[in-house]
N, C-alpha and C positions, 0 to 999 in steps of 0.2 A: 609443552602440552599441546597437545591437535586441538585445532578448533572442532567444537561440534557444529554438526549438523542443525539448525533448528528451520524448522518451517510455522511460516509465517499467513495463517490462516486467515481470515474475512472480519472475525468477531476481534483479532488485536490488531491487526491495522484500520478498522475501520474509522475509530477515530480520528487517526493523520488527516485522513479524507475530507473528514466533517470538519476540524479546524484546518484544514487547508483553505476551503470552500468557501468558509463563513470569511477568514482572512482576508482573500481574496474577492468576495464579494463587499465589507466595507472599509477594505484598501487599507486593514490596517495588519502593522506586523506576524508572522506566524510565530505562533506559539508553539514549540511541539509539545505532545503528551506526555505527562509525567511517565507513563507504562512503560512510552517507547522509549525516552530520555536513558531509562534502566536496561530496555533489552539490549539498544544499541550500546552501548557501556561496555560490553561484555563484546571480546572480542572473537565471534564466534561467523560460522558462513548462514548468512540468511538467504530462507531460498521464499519464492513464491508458485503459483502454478499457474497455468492459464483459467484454471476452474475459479480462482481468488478473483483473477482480475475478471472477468468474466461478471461477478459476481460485484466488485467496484463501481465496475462502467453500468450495471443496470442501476445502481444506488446514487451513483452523480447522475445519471440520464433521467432518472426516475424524482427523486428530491432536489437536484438544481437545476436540474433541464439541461444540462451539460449536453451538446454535440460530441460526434464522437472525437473531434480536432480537440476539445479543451477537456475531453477525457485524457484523449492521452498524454495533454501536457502534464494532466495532474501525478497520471499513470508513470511519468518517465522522471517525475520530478523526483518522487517517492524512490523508486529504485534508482534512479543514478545517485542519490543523495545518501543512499546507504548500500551503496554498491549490492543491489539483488539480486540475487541468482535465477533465473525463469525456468523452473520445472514447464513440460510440456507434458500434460496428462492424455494421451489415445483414444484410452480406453478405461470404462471401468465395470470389472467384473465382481457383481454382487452374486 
């Protein structure tokens, strides 16, 4: 069977984020989310876009004060850890 396609928007990964964070700020083990424990399960191609991450880095910059250097450790932890694919979005014509 082909893996599908899924894309992985702001509102289901957002969580990883917020227990990365917290994890990370008091030093104790990461948990991940029960959500994502099931998406990633399924072995299909996860993609993100730059509008997602875009969209990450203002919510660590904005609620943990995150630089943009421990953005994107967070940023790269996430996708190399579940091997993500990076849409690049141009354009968008409404």
């Amino acid at each position: 069977m082909d893996k599908i396609k899924v894309y992985l928007d702001t509102n289901i990964i957002h969580s990883w984020f917020r227990k990365y964070m917290d994890a990370k700020k008091r030093n104790e083990k990461f948990s991940e989310p029960e959500i994502l424990k099931f998406i990633f399960k399924l072995e299909n191609e996860y993609i993100v876009s730059n509008i997602t991450k875009t969209e990450i880095f203002r919510y660590l910059s904005a609620d943990w004060n995150a630089d943009e250097k421990r953005c994107n450790e967070a940023w790269n932890e996430f996708t190399e850890t579940y091997n993500i694919t990076y849409l690049v979005v141009k354009e968008i014509d409404f």
